[in-house]
Structures are given as C-alpha cells and as structure tokens.
N, C-alpha and C positions, 0 to 999 in steps of 0.2 A: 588678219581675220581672227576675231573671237572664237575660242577653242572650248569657252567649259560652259558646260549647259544651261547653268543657273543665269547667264549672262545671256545666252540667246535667250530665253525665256523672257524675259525682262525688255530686250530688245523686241520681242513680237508684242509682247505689252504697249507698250513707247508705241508700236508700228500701229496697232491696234486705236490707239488714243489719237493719235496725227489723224486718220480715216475720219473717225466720228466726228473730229472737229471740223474734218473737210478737206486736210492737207493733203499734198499729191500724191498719187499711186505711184510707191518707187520698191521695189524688189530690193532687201536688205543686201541680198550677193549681187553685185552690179552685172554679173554673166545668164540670169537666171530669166526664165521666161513664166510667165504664167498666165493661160487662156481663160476664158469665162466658162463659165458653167451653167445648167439650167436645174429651174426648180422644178420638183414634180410632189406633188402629194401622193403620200403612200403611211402602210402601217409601220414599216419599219421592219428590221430583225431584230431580232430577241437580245440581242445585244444594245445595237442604237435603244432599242426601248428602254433600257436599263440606266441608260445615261440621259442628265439633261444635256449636254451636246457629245454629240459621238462621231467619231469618225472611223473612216475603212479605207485600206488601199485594195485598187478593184485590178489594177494594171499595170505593166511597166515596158517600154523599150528600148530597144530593140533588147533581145535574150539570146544571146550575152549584148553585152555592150563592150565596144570597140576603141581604140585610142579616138579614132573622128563620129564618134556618136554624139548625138545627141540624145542626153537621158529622158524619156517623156513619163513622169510617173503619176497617174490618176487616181483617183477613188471619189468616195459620197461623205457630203458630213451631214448629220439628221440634229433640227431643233427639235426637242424635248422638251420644253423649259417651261411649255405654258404659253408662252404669248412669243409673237413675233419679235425677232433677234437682229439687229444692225451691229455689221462692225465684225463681221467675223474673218477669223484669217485663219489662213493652212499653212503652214511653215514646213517644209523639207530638210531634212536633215542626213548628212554623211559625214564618214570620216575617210582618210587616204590612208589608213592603216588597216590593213584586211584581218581577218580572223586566222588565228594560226593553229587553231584547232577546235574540232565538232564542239567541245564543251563551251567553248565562250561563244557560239552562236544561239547556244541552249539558254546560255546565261544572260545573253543579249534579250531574247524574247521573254522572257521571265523576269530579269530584272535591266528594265534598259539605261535608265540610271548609273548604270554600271561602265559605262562606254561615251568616251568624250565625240561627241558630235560635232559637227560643224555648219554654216548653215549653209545649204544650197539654191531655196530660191521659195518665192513664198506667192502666195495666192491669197486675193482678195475677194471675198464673195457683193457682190453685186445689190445693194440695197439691203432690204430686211428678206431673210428667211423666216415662211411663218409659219408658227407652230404646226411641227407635226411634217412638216416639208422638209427635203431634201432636196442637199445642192451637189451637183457632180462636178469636182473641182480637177484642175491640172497643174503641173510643176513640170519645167526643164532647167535643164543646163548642162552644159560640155562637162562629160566627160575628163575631159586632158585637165580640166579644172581640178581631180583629185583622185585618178586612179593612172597606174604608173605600169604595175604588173600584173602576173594571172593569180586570181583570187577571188576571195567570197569578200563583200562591205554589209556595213551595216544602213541600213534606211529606213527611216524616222518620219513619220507624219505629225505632226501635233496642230492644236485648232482650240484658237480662244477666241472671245470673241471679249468687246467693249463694256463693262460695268459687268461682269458677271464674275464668277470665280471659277466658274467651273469649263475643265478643259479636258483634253481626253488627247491619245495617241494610238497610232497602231504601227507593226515593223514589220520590214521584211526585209529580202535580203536581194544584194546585185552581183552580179558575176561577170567579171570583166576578164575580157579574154586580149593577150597583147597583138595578133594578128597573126599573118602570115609572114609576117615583114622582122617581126622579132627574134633576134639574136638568140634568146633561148626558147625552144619550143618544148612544151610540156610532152610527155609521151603517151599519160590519158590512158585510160583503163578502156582494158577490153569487155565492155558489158555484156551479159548473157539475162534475158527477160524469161524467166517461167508464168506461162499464162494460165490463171487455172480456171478450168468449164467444172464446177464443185460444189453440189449443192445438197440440203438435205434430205438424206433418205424418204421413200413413201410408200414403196409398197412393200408389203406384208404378206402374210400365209395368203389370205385371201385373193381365188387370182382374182387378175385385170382390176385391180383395186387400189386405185392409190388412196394414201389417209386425207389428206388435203387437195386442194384445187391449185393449190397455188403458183405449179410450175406452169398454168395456162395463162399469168399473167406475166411471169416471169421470160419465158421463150417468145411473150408479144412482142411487138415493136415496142419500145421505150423501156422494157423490164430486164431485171438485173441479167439472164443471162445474152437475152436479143444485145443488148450495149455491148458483153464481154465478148460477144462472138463477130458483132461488127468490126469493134475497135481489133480486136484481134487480128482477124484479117485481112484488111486493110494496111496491116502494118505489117503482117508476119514474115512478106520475104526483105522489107528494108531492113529491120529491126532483129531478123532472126530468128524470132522468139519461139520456144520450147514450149506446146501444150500438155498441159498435166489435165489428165480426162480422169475422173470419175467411172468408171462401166454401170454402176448407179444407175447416176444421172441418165447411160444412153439406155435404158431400158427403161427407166419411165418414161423420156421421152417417147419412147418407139410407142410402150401400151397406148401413148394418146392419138397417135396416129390414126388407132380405128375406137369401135365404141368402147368406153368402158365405165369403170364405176370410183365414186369417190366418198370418200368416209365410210359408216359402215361399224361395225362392233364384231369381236373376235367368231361370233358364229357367223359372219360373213349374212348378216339380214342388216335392213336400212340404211340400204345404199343407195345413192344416186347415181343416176342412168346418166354420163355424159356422151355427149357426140364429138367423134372426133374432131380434132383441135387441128385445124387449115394454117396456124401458127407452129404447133407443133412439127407438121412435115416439112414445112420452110427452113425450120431451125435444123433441122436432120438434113435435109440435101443441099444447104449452106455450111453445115456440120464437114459432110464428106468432100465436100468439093475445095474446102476450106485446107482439111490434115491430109488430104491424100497427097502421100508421098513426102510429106513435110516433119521435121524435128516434132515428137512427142514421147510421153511415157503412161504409164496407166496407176493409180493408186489402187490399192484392194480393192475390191468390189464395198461399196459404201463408205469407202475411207476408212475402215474399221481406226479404232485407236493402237495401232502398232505397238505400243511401248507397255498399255495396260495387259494385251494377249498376251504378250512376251512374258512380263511379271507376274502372269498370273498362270502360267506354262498352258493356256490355252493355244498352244502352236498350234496343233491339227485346224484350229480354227482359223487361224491365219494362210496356212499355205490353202484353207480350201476356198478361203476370199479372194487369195489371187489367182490362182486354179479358175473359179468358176469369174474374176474380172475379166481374163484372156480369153473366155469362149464368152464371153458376152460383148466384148468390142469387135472380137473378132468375124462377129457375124452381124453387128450393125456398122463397123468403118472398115473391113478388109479392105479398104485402098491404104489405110495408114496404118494399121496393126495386123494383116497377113488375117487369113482364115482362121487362124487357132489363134490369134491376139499375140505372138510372139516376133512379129516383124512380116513388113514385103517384099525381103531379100536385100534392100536398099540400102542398111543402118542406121534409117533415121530414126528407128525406134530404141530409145535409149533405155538401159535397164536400171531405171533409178528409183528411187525412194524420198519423198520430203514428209518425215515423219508430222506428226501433228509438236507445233509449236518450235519445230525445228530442233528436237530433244530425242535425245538417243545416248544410251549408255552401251557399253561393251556386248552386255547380251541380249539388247534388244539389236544389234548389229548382226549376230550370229543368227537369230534370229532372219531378219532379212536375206541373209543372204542362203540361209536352210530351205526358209519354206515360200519364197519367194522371187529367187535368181537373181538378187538384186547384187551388184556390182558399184554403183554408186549411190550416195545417199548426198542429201543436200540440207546441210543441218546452219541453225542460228548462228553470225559471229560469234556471238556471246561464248558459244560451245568449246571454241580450240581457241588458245594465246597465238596470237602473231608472232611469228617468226623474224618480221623485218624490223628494221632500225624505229626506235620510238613509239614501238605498237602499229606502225602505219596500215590499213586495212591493204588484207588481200583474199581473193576468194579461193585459192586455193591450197590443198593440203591432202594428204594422205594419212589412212591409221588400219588398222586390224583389228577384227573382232576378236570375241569372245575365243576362238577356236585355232586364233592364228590365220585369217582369211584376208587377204590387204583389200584393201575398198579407197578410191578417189571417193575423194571429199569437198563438194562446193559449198563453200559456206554463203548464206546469203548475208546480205546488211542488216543488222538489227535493227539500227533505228531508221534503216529506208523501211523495211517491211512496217514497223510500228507508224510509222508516217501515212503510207499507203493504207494502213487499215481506217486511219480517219476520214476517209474518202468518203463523198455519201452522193446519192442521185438526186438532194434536196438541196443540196450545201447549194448558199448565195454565191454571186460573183465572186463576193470578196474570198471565201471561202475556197473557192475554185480555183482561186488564181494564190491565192496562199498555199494551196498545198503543190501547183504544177512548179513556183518558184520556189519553193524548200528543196524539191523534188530537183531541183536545175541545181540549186546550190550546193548539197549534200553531194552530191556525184562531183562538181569542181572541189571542193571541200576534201574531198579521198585524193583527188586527182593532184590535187596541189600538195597534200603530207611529203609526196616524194616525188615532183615534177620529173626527175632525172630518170625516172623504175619505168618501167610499162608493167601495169597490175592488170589484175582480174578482178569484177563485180557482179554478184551474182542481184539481180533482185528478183525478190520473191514477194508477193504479196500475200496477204489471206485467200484462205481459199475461198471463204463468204465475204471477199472484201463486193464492195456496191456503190464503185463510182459510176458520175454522171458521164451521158458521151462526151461532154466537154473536156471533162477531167482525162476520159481515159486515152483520149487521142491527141490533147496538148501531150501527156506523160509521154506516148511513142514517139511525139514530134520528136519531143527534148530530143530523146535518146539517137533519134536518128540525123539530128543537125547540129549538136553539140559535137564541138571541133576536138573537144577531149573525149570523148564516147567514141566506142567502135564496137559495133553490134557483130557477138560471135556467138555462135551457137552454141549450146550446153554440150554438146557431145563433143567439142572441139576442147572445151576447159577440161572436159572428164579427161579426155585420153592426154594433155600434157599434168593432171594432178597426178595420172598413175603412171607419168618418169619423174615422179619426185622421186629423190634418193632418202630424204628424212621421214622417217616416221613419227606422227602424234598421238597418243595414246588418248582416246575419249577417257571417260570417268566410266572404273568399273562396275558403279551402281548408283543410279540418280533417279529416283519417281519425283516425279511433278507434279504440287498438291493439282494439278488441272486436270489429269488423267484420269480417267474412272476407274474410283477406289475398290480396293479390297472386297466390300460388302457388297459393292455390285459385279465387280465379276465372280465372288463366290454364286450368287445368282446365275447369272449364266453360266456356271459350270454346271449345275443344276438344269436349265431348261436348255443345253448342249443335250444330254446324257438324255433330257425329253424327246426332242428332237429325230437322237438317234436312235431310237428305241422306234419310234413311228416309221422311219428311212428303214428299218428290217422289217417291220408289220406288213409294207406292200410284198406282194407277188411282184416281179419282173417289172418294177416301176419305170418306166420312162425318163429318160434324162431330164425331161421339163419339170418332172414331176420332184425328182432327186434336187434338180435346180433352183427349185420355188422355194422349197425349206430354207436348203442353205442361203441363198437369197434373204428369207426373212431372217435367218439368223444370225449371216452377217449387218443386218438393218441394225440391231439390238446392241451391235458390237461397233456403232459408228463413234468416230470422235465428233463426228456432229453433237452427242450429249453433252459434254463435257461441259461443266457447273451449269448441265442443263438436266429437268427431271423426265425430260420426252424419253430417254433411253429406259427406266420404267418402267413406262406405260406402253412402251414396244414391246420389252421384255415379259410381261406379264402377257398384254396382249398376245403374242406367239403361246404362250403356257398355255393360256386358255384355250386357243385353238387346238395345242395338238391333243390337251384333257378330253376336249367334246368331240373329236375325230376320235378319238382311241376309246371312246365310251360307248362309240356307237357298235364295238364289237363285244360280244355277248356269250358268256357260259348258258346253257339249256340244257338245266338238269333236277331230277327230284331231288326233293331235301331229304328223302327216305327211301330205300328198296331194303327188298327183303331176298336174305340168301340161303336158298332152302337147300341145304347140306353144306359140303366143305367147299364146294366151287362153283361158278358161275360165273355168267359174262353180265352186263351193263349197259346202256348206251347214255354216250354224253352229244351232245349236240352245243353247235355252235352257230351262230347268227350272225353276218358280215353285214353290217348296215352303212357300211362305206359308198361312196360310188364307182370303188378302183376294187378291181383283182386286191386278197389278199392272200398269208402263209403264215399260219398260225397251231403252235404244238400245242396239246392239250398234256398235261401232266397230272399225275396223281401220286401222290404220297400217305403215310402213313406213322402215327409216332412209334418215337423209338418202343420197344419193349410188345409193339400191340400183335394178336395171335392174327390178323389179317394181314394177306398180303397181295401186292400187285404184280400180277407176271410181265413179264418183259412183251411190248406192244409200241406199235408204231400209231404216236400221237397226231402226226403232222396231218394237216387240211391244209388242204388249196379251193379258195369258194372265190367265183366272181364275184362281182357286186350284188349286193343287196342277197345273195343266195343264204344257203347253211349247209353245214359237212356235218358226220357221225363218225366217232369214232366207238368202239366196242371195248370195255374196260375187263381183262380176263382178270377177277379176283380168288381167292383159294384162302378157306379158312384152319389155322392149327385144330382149334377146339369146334367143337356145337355146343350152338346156344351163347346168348352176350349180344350185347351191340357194339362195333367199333364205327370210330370216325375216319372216312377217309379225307381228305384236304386235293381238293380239284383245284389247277391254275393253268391259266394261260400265258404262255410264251411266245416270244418270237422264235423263228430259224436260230438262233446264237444262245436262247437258253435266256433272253432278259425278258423279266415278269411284267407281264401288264399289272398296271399296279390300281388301277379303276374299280370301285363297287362293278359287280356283274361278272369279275375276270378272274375272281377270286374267293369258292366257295365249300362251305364242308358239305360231304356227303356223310350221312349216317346208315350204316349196313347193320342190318339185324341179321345174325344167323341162328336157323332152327335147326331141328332134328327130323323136321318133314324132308325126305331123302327119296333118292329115285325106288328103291322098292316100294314106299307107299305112293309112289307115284304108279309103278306097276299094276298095283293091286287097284290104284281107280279107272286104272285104262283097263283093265281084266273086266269089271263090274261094269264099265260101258260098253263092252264090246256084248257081251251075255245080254243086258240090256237092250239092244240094239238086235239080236240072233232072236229074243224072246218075242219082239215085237214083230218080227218078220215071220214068224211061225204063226202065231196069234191073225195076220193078215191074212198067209197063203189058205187059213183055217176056215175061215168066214168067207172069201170067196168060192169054197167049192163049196159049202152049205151051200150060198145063195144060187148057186149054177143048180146044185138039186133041184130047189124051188122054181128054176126056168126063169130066174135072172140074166140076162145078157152081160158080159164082160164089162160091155161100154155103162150099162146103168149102175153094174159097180162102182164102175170109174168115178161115173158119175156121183156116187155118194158118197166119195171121198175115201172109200178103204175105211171106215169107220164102223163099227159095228154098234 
C-alpha cells in the first residue's frame, strides 16, 4: 500500500476521473466500506461557507476502537462552488504509527502534511451535489488493518471532487485500546473531574437587586447553568466528580426565588420589579438534592481574584470573602456544607482552592491558607515541572508556602482545561464531536507516555466554561467507560499528594498580566476604607446588613473582571452608593453664635436621614494658637432612622472680644471622618464683653418694671371700687386705666 500523501492524492484524483467517466465504484483499500449518504439543503457553517467544497468529520466508532472493530467514521461535505457538483469523493485516511507525544497531535491538526498517511477507505457521493447542498457521507474499515497497540492515530478526511481544483480536509483523532485479552495492560490514570456551578457576580449594595436578568435564562432549561447542573448530576456518583460552588452564585439564585428587582443605578431607583423565577427554585432544590452529602469545595464568595487581594495585601478582604462564602452556602446547602459552610461531619467537604487561571505564587499560597483554611490548592500543569521520566504528566505533587505551611497540590491538565474552554452550547455536530474526541484522546495520550505508572489527572474546566448538553455528557461518558480512566475523587488525590515525601517549591513571585492590575486594586483599597467607614456609621447593624456590603464588595473584587471593565463600574457603582448613604447624615448648626463673656454652651444638632439606626461623634476643634477653647464633652448620638440627636458644645474664652473659628466634624464610633459636604463645618464664635453683671442689671430693671406695673394696677382698681365699680367690671376692662 502507498505510504506518502502526495500519491494518495493523486490516486483519489485517478479514482475521481474513472467515476465521471462512468468506471466501477471500487474502494481504493480493498477492506474499506463505504455507505451512501443524503443530501439536504442548508446554509452551512461559517466554515463550509468559507470554502467552495468543505468538508467535517461529525462521528466516529465505536470509542475506543478495539482489535475486532469495525472503524465507522462519518461526517458532511457542503458544495459551495456555485453550481451543482458531480464526481466527488471522500477519501479516509490513517496511519499504524500512533503519536508518541501531545506535541505531534498539535502538529498533526495544524499542519497535517506533516504526517505520512495511508489510505483507508473512500466514499463516493452519489450523482451531483447541488449548489449549496450537503451530503452526509461514511467510511469503514477493520481496524486489525492498521492498529496493533494502545494509543492515539491520526485520521484524515479529504474530498475532491472531478474538474475542479479545489479540495478541502478535516482531522481527528482514534484511540485504539488492545482489549482485555492483551499481554500488556495499560495501568490508566486515576481521574478526578472538578465541576464548577461559577458564574458572574450581580448583586450589589442595593438589596434584592440583581444588575442583570441574566441568570433567569441561565438556571432555565437549556441554559448554561440548568446544562452544568444536569450534566453534573447525572454523572456525579459514576464519575465522582468534585463540585466547586460559588456562594455568589447561591444567593442570587435564592433572591430569585421570591420578588425582586433587576438593574437599577447606585441610588438604588429604576428598577425593574421581577416575579419570582419557578426556574430559579427548581435549580436550588436540584441544587441540594444533587451535593448533599457528596465531594465539593466553596471558592470565596464571588470568586474574588485571590492572587490580585494577596498582591495587593488586601487580605482582610479575602479572609472576609470566605468568612462571609461559609455563612452563605451554609444556609442555602447545609446538606453539603454543614450550617456554618465548613462541612456535615462527613469529609466530603474538601478544603481547597483553584485560584483563577490555575496561578499562584508562594505568597498568594500563604495567603490561602491565613485567611481562608485552605489546605489544598489546584493549580495549572504549566505551574510545577514533572517529576517523572520524560516530563510524563501527573496530577500530583506537594509544596509550601510562603511561611513554611505544606499544601497537596493537584495540578489540573493544561491543555485539557484550554480544550474544554472551547466548548460552546452553539458549536455544530462537527464541533461537538471534535472536542468530545480530543477530549478521548488527550487522556489515552497521558495514559500511554507511561503505560507501565498508574497516574493521577486532574480536570478542570473553566469556570464560565458553556458546553452544550451534548458536549457535556458525551465528556462524563468518556470518563466513565474508558477502560484507562478511573474516576476518583478529589479528596482521595489530596490526601495521597500530602504522603508525597518531595517537596516543589511554587515561584516566589508571579503576577499574571490577567489579574486585576495595580491601578485597580489601588481603587478598591480606597472604596474598602469607604465601605468600612459606613460598617461603623450603623448603630447595632444587623448581620444582613454587615453582609450586604461585604457582599458588594467582594462583587468589585471578582476575577470574573479580569481583561474585563464591569469590575469598574461595580467598583464605582458601590462608591456611589455608600457617598449618597453617608450624605444623607447631616451636621445642624449656625454658621455664627455669639459668646457673651469667657464661656458658654452651644447646641450642635445632627440629622440621620438613613433608614437604619445610627452612631455618630460630633467633634470640634480649634487651631493651634487660638484664645478659644473646647471643654472636654461627650460627642457621641445614637438617632434611629430618619430622627436627630443634640449635643451641647461647652466653650470658654482666654480673652474678651475677637471672633475665633471653631471647625465641627463628624465621626464615626473609631474616630474616622465622614468626609461628605454637610459632615464637615466651621463654626464662627464671636466673643463680647456683654458679661453676666450686665445681664444682672437687665434682669434688676425687669423685675422693678414688672413691681412698677403691679402697683400702678392694684392703684387704679381701688380708685374704681370708690367710684362703685365692681371687681368683675374691672376685670372686665382689662386692668387698663
């Protein structure tokens, strides 16, 4: 049989040319079969359109393929050309040399030219394809024809058709497993699946408000998370697989359970009224029925980005993300994460970590495990060098952070995750079946580097990855009926990486240009410091109340931003809010009084136009050098809502006569300034020489005034009694003379 490609090419040419003349339909590989196909009008994909003949592989069987299979490998080829097309042919293509390592599979699909083929069995399309029409075409052939041992091949479709030049190919790959019958049996990796329910942040200061609508399409039937949480499980006790939850994600879900509101602008006006979402609570009691009691972990509350809070020493911000992630799962899934989010006694709840992008350096490790409890982390191959012969992948490994703390280490697959992120709920057939069989091969592919080792394989997907149900339950099949696969749980890999006896030392300092840079977490260091300055404004606030902030502030700090500008407009948005909350509290006082001798009191008044209880000092100062002074006085007010408090300022002047300025501000309980027009005012104090003796001397003159006038009365009514006036006609005339 012909071995080099430029020859087969040539021979489908010839095979092409015999058709149109009329010669017999004869399979160039005398073993090969191939079935008819039918034509359907359609627009095509964006590919076939691109091409005047295109072809796709849509399918292949059996997965794996066996010494006594039969190969059956399908797809569509689409005329483009303009006018109806006679003569065209599909030609299959392999070789019996397998690939002997991930790079030449890469190099295969990118350049295939590169890889001597052979032919395997060729198809003839049936009359003319006409313009714009699609044929579904088919290829077989045995197996024992060209595959021997366990490994990944290569497979070739190409499609020329008679008087034209143009031709087109597509590749994929086959996985031949030698049975149970064979002398050497592969030993096949222990796989572990992390599933993750992770999606973008939405609500904000404002309650019951989420920013967008979006997760009421998402938790429907058909949408990205309804798919993740079917496919899940459905598969979760075959497969094992480790859920990674969001506390996010369960508390938007839960707001939609009853009415609430979406979009909206930071004073919390024009919003939309929604009604609860009958999707919503399905996904939440499919939610719990699904993790209780089963392998999972919790990521911060909004996924914060781990690695930017760590470098930007915003820790407190971190341990209060996962702080406040454990009291929010813990009271929407206490079957899977215990009442306080930290387990149901069982151990299924594993204490891990998969930072964003699988990236972590020494002190974002320390980090983890300070302000988080976290004990494993699950970081990128790319991250640690393999320790075994040849680089051969393994998922496991052990290191220590920053502070000397040992942490098991599951590395996931690089380029399975980056595989898996091309996943989409739109991708064609062909597209579907091209990433479930990469996805088949890549795992033989690890599993054959070192047939003789039994390894570890972590995969990880994205956490916004958005396959179709197709996609995402062919992938669980794989895992669970590949005879080199054995689905183990995460908690099982963790506790044999931490009896490694070797230690890997991460890289002591790595930022990822992907993290959110510098200029934005100086930002939020800034609207942290806002934040908490409003967290000491309330009186005796309420947990929910403490929780909402934080809540929005870890929103601001998600790596859902990351080379995105929504974290921004989060970021500002929360500023805004807590500006026009904190403005609504108010100094009430003259811009002038007047201090008649050396001392006197004041009143300041304050105005809480909150809806909450607050606790706010009123302070006064004065500058250096000046002859006024403020006596020692208790600032502090406690006003409900909407109320106002008085405080009494006792001031005492050196000299008489002058005006000094005093400088009035408000504080919170801890002594931090509101820093708002209104919260911060001068008062101007004039002192005279008008003193309490001339005060004496006008209370003397009223009182004499007062005695002069009551003589003057008793005076005029005993005249008028002379006259034979009666009392009462006095009375009656007012005391008036």
């Amino acid at each position: 049989m012909q071995t080099v490609r430029s020859v087969l090419r040539t021979l489908g040419t010839l095979t092409a040319v015999l058709l149109a003349a009329g010669g017999p339909l004869a399979a160039v590989a005398p073993a090969a079969h191939a079935s008819a196909g039918h034509v359907q009008q359609q627009s095509g994909a964006a590919r076939s359109a691109a091409q005047p003949l295109a072809i796709s592989i849509t399918g292949m069987t059996p997965a794996p393929v066996e010494p006594d299979s039969t190969v059956t490998v399908t797809g569509t080829l689409a005329n483009h050309t303009g006018a109806p097309l006679p003569g065209i042919t599909v030609e299959v293509l392999t070789s019996p040399a397998s690939f002997a390592y991930p790079a030449q599979m890469t190099e295969f699909t990118g350049n295939p030219s590169s890889t001597s083929l052979q032919q395997a069995g060729e198809y003839q399309a049936p009359g003319s394809v006409p313009n714009g029409g699609t044929v579904s075409w088919s290829v077989q052939f045995p197996a024992a024809n060209f595959y021997s041992q366990f490994g990944v091949f290569p497979i070739e479709a190409q499609v020329s058709a008679t008087g034209i030049s143009a031709t087109d190919d597509a590749q994929t790959f086959l996985v031949f497993w030698p049975g149970s019958e064979a002398a050497s049996q592969p030993k096949g990796l222990q796989v572990s699946w992390v599933w993750p329910l992770v999606d973008t942040p939405q609500q904000g200061a404002c309650p019951q408000t989420l920013a967008t609508n979006e997760l009421a399409s998402s938790v429907a039937s058909g949408g990205r998370l309804s798919t993740l949480l079917d496919a899940g499980s459905a598969w979760a006790q075959q497969d094992d697989l480790t859920w990674d939850i969001d506390p996010a994600l369960l508390s938007d879900v839960s707001l939609m359970t009853k009415s609430y509101f979406a979009r909206g602008n930071a004073a919390c006006t024009e919003r939309d009224r929604e009604q609860p979402s009958k999707a919503a609570t399905a996904w939440l009691s499919q939610l719990k029925t699904s993790t209780a009691g089963g392998p999972a972990f919790l990521t911060p509350y909004a996924n914060v980005d781990v690695a930017a809070l760590s470098h930007a020493g915003l820790d407190p911000n971190l341990e209060a993300a996962y702080q406040l992630g454990d009291s929010v799962a813990g009271q929407v899934l206490p079957g899977t994460f215990g009442k306080t989010g930290t387990g149901t006694g069982n151990g299924a709840v594993l204490k891990a970590a998969w930072p964003a992008d699988g990236q972590a350096d020494a002190g974002v490790l320390t980090s983890l495990v300070d302000d988080g409890g976290i004990s494993t982390v699950i970081l990128s191959s790319s991250e640690l060098p393999s320790s075994l012969p040849g680089g051969a992948d393994n998922a496991l490994a052990k290191t220590i952070s920053g502070v000397g703390t040992s942490m098991s280490v599951l590395l996931a697959n690089s380029r399975i995750t980056s595989l898996l992120g091309t996943a989409s709920a739109t991708a064609s057939q062909a597209g579907q079946f091209a990433l479930t069989q990469d996805y088949l091969a890549q795992t033989a592919m690890i599993a054959a580097e070192l047939p003789g080792t039994l390894r570890s394989l972590v995969v990880a997907p994205p956490p916004s990855w958005d396959p179709s149900p197709a996609e995402a339950n062919a992938l669980l099949k794989i895992t669970d009926q590949a005879p080199w696969l054995h689905p183990t749980g995460l908690s099982t890999l963790s506790a044999a990486a931490a009896q490694l006896t070797s230690v890997t030392p991460v890289k002591a300092k790595q930022v990822s240009p992907k993290e959110l840079n510098s200029a934005y977490t100086s930002y939020l260091t800034k609207v942290t410091a806002s934040v908490n300055v409003f967290k000491d404004l309330l009186y005796q606030p309420t947990d929910d109340q403490l929780n909402s902030l934080t809540a929005a502030l870890a929103v601001t700090e998600s790596s859902a931003w990351r080379g995105s500008p929504g974290g921004w407009a989060k970021a500002d948005e929360l500023g805004d809010f807590v500006q026009q909350e904190e403005e609504k509290v108010k100094l009430l006082s003259s811009k002038k009084i007047l201090l008649t001798g050396q001392s006197g009191e004041t009143a300041v008044s304050v105005q809480n136009g909150l809806s909450v209880p607050i606790e706010v000092k009123v302070t006064a100062s004065t500058p250096t050098g000046s002859d006024l002074r403020v006596a020692p006085f208790d600032g502090s007010l406690k006003m409900q809502a909407y109320q106002s408090g008085t405080v009494k300022l006792p001031l005492r002047s050196v000299t008489i006569g002058g005006t000094a300025t005093l400088q009035l501000q408000l504080t919170t309980q801890d002594g931090s300034p509101l820093p708002w027009p209104g919260q911060s005012q001068p008062l101007s104090v004039e002192v005279t020489r008008v003193g309490r003796f001339l005060l004496a001397i006008i209370g003397g003159a009223l009182g004499i005034l007062v005695l002069t006038s009551a003589y003057r009365l008793r005076r005029k009514r005993l005249a008028r009694s002379r006259n034979g006036d009666t009392a009462d006609e006095t009375a009656e005339a007012g005391g008036t003379g």
